[in-house]
PDB file as gemmi writes it, atoms N, CA and C in Angstrom:
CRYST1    1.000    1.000    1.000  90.00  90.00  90.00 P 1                      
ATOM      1  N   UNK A   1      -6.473   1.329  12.655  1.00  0.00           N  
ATOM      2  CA  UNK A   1      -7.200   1.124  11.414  1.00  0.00           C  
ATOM      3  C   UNK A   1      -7.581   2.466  10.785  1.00  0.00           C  
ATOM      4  N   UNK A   2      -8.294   3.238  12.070  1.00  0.00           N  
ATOM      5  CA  UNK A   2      -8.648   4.844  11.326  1.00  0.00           C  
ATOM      6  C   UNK A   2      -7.472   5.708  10.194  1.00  0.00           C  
ATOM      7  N   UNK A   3      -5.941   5.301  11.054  1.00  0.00           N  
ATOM      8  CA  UNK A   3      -4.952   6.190  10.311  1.00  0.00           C  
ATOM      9  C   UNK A   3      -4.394   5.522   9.184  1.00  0.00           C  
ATOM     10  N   UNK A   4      -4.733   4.253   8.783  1.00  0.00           N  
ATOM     11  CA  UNK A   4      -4.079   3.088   7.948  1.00  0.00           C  
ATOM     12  C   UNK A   4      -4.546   3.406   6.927  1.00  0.00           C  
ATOM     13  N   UNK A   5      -6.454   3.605   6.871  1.00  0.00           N  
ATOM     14  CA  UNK A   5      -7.321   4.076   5.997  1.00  0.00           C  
ATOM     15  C   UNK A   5      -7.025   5.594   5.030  1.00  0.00           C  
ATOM     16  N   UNK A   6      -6.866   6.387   6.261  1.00  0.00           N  
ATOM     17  CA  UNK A   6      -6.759   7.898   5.864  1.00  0.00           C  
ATOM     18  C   UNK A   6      -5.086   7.601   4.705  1.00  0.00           C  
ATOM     19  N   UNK A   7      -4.122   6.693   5.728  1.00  0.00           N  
ATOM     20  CA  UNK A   7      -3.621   6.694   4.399  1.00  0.00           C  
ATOM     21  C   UNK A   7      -3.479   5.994   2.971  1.00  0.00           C  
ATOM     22  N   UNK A   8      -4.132   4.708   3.122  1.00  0.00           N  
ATOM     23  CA  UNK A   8      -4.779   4.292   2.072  1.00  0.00           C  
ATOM     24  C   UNK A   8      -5.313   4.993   0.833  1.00  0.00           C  
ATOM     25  N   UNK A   9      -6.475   5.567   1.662  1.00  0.00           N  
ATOM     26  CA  UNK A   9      -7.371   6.774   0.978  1.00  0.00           C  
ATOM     27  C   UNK A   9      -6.717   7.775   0.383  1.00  0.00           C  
ATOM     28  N   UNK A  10      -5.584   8.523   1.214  1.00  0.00           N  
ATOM     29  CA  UNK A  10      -4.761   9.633   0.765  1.00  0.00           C  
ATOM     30  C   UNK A  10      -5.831  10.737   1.284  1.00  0.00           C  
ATOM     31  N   UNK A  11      -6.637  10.573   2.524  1.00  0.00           N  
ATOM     32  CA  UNK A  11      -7.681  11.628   2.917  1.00  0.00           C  
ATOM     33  C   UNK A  11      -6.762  13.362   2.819  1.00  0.00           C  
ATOM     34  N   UNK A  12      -7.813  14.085   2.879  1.00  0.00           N  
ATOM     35  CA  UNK A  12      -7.768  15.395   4.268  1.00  0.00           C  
ATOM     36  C   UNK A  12      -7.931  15.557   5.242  1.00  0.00           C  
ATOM     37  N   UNK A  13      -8.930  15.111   5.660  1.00  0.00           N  
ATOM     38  CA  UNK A  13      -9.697  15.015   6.644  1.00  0.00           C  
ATOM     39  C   UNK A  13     -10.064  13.645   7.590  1.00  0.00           C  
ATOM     40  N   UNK A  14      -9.851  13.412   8.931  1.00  0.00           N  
ATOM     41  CA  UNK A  14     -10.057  12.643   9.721  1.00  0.00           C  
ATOM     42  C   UNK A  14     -11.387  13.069  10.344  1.00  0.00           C  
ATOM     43  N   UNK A  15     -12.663  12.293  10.517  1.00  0.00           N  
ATOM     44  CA  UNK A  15     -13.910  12.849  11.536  1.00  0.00           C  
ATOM     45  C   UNK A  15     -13.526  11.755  12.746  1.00  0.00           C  
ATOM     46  N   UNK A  16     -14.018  12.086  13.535  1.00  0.00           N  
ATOM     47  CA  UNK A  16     -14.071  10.648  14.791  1.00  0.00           C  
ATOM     48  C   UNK A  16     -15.354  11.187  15.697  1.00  0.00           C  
ATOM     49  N   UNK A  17     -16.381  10.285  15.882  1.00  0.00           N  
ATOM     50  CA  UNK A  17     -17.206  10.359  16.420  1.00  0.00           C  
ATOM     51  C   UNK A  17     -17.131   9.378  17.815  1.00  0.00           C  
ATOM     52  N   UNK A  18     -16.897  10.267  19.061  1.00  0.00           N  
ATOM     53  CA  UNK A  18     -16.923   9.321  19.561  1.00  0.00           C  
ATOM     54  C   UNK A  18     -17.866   9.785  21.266  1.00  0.00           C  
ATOM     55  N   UNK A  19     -18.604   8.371  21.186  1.00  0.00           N  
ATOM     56  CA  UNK A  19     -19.691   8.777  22.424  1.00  0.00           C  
ATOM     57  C   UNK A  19     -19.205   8.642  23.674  1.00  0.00           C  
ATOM     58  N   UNK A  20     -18.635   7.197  23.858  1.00  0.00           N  
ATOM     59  CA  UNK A  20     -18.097   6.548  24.771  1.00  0.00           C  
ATOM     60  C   UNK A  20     -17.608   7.401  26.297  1.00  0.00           C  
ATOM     61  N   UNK A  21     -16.830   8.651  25.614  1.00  0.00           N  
ATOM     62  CA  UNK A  21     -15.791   9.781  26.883  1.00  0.00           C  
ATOM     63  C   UNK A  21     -14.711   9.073  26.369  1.00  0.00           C  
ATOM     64  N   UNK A  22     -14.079   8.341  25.875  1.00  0.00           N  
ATOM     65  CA  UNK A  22     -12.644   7.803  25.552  1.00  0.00           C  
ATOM     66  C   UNK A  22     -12.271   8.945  24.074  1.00  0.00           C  
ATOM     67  N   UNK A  23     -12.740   9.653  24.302  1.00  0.00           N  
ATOM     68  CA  UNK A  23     -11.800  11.140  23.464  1.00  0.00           C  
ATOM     69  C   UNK A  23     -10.369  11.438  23.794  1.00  0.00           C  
ATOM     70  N   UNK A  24     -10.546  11.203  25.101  1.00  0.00           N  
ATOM     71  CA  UNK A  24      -9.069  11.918  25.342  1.00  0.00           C  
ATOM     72  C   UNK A  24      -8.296  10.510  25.280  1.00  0.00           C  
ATOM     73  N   UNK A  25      -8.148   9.514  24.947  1.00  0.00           N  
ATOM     74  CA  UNK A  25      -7.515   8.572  24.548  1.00  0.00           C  
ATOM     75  C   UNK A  25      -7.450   7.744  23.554  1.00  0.00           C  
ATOM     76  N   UNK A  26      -8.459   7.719  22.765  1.00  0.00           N  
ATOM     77  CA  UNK A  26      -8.564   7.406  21.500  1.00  0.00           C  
ATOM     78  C   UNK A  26      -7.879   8.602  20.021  1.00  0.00           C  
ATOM     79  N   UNK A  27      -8.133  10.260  20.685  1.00  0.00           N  
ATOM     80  CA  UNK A  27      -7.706  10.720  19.843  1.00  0.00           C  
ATOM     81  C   UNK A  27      -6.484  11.401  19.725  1.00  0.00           C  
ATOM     82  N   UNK A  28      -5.730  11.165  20.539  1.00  0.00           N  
ATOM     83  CA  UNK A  28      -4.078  11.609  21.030  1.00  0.00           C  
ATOM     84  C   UNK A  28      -3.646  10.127  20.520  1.00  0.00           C  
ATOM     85  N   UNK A  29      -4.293   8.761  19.883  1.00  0.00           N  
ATOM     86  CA  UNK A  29      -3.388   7.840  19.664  1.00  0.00           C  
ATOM     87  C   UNK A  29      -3.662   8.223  17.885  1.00  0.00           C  
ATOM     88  N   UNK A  30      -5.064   8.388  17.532  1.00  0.00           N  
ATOM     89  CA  UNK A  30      -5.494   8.701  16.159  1.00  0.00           C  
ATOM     90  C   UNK A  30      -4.387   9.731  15.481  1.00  0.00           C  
ATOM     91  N   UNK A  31      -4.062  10.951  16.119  1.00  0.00           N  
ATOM     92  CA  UNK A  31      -3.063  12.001  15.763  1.00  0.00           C  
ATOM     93  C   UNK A  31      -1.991  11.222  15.856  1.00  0.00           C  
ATOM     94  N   UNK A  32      -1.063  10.919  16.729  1.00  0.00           N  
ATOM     95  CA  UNK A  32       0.160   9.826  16.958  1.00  0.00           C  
ATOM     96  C   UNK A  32       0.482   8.819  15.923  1.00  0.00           C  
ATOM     97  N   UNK A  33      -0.927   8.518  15.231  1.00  0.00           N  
ATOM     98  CA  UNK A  33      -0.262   7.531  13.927  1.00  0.00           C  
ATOM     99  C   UNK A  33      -0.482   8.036  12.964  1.00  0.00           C  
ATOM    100  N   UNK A  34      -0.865   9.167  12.721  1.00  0.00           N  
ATOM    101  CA  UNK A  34      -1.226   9.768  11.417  1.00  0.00           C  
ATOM    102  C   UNK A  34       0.145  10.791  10.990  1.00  0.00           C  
ATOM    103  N   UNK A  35       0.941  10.927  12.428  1.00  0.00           N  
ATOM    104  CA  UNK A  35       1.870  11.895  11.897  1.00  0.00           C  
ATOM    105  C   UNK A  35       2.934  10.718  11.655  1.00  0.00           C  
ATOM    106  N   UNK A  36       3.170   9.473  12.296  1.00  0.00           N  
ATOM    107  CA  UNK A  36       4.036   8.497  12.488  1.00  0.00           C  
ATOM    108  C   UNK A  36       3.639   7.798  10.915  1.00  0.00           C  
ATOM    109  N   UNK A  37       2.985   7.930   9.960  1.00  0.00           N  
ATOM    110  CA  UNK A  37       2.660   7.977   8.561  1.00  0.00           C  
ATOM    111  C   UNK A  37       2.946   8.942   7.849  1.00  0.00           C  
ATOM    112  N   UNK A  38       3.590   9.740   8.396  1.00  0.00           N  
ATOM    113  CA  UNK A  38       3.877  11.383   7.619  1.00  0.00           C  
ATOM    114  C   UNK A  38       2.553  12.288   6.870  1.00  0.00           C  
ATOM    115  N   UNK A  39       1.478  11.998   8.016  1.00  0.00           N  
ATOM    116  CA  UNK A  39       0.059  12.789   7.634  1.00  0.00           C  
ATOM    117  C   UNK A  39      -0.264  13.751   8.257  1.00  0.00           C  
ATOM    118  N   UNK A  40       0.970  14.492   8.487  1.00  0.00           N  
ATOM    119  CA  UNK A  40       0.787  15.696   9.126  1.00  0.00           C  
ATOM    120  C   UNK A  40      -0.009  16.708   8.643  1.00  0.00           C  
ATOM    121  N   UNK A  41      -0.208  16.687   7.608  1.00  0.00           N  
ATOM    122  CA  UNK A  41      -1.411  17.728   6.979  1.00  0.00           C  
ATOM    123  C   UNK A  41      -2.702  17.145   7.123  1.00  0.00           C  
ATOM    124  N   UNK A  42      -3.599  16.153   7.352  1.00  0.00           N  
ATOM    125  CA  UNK A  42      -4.552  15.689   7.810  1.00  0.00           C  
ATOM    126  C   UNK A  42      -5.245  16.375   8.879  1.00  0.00           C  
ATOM    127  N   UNK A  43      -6.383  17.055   8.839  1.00  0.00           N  
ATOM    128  CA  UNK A  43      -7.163  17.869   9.803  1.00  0.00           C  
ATOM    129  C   UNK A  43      -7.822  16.990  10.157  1.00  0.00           C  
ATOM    130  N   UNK A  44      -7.511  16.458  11.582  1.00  0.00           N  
ATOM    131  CA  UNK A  44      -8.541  16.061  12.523  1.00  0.00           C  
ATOM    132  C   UNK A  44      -9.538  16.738  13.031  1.00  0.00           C  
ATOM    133  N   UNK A  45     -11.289  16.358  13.193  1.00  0.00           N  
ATOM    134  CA  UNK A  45     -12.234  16.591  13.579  1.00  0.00           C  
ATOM    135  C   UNK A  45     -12.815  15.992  14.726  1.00  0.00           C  
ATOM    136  N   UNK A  46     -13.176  16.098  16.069  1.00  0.00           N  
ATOM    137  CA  UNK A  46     -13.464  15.230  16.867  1.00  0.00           C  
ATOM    138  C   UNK A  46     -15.430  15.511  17.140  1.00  0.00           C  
ATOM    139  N   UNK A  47     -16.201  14.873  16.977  1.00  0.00           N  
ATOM    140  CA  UNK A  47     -17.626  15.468  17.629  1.00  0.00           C  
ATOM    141  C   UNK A  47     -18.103  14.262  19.179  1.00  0.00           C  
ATOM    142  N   UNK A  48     -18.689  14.458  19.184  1.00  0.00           N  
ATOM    143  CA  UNK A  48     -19.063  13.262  20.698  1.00  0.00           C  
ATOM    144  C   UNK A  48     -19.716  14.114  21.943  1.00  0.00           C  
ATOM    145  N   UNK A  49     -19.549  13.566  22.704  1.00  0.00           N  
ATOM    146  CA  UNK A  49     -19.428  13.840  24.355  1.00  0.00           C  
ATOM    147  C   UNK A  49     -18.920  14.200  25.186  1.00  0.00           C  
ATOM    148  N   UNK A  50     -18.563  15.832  24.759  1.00  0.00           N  
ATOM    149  CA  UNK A  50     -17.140  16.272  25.305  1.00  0.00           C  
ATOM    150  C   UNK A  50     -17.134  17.508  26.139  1.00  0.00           C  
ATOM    151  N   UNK A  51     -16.539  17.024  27.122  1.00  0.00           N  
ATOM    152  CA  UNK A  51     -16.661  17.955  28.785  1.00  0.00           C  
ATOM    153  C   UNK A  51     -16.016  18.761  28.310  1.00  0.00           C  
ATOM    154  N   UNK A  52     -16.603  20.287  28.353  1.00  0.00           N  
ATOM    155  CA  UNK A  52     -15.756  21.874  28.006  1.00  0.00           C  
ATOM    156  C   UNK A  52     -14.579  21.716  28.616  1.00  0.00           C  
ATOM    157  N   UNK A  53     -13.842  21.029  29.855  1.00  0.00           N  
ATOM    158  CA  UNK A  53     -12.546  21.217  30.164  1.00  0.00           C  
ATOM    159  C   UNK A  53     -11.893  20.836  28.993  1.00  0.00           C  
ATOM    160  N   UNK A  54     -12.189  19.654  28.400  1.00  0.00           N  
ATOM    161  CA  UNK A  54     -11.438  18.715  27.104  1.00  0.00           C  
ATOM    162  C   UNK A  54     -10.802  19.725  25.881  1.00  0.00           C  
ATOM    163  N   UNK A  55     -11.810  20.513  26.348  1.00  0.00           N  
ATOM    164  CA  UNK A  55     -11.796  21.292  24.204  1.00  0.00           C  
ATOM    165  C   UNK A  55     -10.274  22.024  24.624  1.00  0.00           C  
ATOM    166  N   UNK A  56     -10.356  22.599  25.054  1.00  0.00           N  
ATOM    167  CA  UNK A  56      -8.788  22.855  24.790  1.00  0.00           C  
ATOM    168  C   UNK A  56      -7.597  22.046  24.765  1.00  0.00           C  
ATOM    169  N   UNK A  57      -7.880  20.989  25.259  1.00  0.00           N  
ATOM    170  CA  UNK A  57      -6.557  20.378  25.632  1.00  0.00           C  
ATOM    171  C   UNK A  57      -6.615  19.495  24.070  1.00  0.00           C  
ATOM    172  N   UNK A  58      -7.973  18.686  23.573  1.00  0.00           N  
ATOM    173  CA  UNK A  58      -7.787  18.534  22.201  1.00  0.00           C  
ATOM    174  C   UNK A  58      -7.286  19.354  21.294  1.00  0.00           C  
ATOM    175  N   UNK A  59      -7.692  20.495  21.769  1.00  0.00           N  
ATOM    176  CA  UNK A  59      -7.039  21.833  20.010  1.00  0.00           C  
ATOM    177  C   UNK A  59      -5.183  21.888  20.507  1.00  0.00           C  
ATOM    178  N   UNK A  60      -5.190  21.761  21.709  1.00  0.00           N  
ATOM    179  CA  UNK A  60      -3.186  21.811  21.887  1.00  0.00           C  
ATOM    180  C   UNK A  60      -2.874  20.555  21.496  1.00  0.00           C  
ATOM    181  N   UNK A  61      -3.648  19.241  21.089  1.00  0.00           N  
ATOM    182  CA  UNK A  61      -2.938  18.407  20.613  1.00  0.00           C  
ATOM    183  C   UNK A  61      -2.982  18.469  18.827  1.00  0.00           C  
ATOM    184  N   UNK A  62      -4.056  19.164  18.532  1.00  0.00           N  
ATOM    185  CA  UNK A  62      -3.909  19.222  16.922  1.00  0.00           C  
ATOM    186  C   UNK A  62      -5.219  19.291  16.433  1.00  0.00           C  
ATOM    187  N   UNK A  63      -6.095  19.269  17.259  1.00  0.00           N  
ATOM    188  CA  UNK A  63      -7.620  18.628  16.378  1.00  0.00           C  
ATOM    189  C   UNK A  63      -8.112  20.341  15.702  1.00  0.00           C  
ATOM    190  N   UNK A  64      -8.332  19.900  14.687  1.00  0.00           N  
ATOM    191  CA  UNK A  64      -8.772  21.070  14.040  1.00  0.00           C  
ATOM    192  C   UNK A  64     -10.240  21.471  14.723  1.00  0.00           C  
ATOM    193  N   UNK A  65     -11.033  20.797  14.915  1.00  0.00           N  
ATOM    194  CA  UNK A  65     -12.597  20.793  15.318  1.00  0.00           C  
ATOM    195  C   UNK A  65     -13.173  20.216  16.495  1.00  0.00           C  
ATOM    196  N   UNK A  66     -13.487  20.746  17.336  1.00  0.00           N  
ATOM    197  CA  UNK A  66     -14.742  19.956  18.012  1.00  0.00           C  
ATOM    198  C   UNK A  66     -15.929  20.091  18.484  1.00  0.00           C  
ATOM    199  N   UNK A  67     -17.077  19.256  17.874  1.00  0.00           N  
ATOM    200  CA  UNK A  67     -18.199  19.630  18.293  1.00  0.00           C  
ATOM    201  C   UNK A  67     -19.191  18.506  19.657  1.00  0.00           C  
ATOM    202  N   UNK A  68     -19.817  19.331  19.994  1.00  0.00           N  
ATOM    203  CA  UNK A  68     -21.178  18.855  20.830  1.00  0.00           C  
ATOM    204  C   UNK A  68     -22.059  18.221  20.565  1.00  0.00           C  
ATOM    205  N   UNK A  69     -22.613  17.363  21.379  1.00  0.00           N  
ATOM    206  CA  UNK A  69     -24.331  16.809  20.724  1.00  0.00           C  
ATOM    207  C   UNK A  69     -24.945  17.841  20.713  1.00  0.00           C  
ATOM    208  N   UNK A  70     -25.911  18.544  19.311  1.00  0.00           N  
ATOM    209  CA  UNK A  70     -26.703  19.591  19.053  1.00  0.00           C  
ATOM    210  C   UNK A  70     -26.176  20.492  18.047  1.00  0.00           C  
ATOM    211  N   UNK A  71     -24.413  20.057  17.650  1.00  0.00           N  
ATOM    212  CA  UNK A  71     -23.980  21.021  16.788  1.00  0.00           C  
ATOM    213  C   UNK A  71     -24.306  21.022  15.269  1.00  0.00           C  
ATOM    214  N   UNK A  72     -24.154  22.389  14.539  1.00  0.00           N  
ATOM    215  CA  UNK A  72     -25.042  22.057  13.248  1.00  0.00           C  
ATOM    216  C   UNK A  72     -24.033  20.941  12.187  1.00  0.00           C  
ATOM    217  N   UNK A  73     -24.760  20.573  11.621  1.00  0.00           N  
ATOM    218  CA  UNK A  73     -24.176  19.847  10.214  1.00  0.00           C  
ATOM    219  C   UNK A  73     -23.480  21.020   9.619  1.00  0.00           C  
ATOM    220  N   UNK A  74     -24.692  21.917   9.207  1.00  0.00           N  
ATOM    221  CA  UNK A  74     -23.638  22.987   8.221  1.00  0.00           C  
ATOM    222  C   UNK A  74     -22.719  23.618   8.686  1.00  0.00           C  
ATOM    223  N   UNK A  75     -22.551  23.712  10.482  1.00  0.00           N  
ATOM    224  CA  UNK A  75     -21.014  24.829  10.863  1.00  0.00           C  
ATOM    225  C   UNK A  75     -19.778  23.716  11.261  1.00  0.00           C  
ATOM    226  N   UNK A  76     -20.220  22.166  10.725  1.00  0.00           N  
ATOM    227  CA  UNK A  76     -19.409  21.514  10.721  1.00  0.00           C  
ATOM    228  C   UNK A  76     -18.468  21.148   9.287  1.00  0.00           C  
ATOM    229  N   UNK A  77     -19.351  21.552   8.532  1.00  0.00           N  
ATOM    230  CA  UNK A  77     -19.046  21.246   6.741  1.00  0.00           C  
ATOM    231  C   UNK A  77     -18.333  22.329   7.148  1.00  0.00           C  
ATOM    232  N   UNK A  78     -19.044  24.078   7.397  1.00  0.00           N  
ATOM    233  CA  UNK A  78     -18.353  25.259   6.826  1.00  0.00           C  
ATOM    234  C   UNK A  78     -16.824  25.318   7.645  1.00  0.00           C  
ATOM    235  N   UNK A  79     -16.472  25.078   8.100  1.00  0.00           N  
ATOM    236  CA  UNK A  79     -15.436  24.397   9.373  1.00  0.00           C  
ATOM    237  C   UNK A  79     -14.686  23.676   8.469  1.00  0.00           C  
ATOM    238  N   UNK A  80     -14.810  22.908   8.101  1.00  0.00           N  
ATOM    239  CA  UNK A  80     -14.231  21.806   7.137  1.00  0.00           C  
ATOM    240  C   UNK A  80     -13.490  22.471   5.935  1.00  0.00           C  
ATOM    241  N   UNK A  81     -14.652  23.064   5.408  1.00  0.00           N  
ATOM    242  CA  UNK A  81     -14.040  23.679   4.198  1.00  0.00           C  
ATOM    243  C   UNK A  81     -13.123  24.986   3.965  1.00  0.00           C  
ATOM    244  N   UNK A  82     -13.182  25.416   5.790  1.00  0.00           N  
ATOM    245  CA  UNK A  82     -12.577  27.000   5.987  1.00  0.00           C  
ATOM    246  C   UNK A  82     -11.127  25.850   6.007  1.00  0.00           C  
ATOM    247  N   UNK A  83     -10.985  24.994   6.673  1.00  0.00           N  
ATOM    248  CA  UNK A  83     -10.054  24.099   6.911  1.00  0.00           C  
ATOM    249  C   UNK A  83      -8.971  24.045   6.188  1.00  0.00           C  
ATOM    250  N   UNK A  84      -9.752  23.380   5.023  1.00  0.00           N  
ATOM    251  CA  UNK A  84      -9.314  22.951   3.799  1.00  0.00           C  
ATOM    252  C   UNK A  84      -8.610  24.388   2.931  1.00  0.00           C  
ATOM    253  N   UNK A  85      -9.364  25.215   2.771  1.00  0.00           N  
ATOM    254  CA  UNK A  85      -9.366  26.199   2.238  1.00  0.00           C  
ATOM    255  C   UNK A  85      -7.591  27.160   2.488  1.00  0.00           C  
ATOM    256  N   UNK A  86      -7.007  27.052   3.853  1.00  0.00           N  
ATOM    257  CA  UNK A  86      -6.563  27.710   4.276  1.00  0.00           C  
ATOM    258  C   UNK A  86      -5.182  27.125   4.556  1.00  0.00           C  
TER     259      UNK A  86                                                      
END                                                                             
């Protein structure tokens, strides 16, 4: 539904918030249909509950971002927009 939307929408940007720990499987399927839509330019963002081993292995699958519980709003916008920008 998330990647159906983004292309609906015609987004930039994908956020996924997710608490659960199902990061590492929810967002390797989120990327998987967004490029299988030809949304390869779509910057994925992931924030949640995420064990420091994870963060890398999300950025080798594509995610532009990921943050922590405690991270700011604004170095998540400025993130966004360096994103976009570039």
């Amino acid at each position: 539904m998330i990647a159906e939307a983004a292309l609906q929408e015609d987004v930039d940007v994908v956020g996924l918030s997710i608490l659960s720990g199902a990061h590492m499987a929810l967002t390797p399927r989120v990327l998987e249909l967004l490029k299988s839509n030809g949304q390869t330019n779509v910057k994925v963002f992931v924030g949640g509950i995420i064990p420091d081993e994870d963060l890398s292995r999300l950025k080798e699958m594509g995610v532009t971002g990921v943050y922590g519980p405690g991270s700011s709003t604004e170095d998540i916008v400025r993130d966004i927009k360096k994103a976009m920008a570039g």
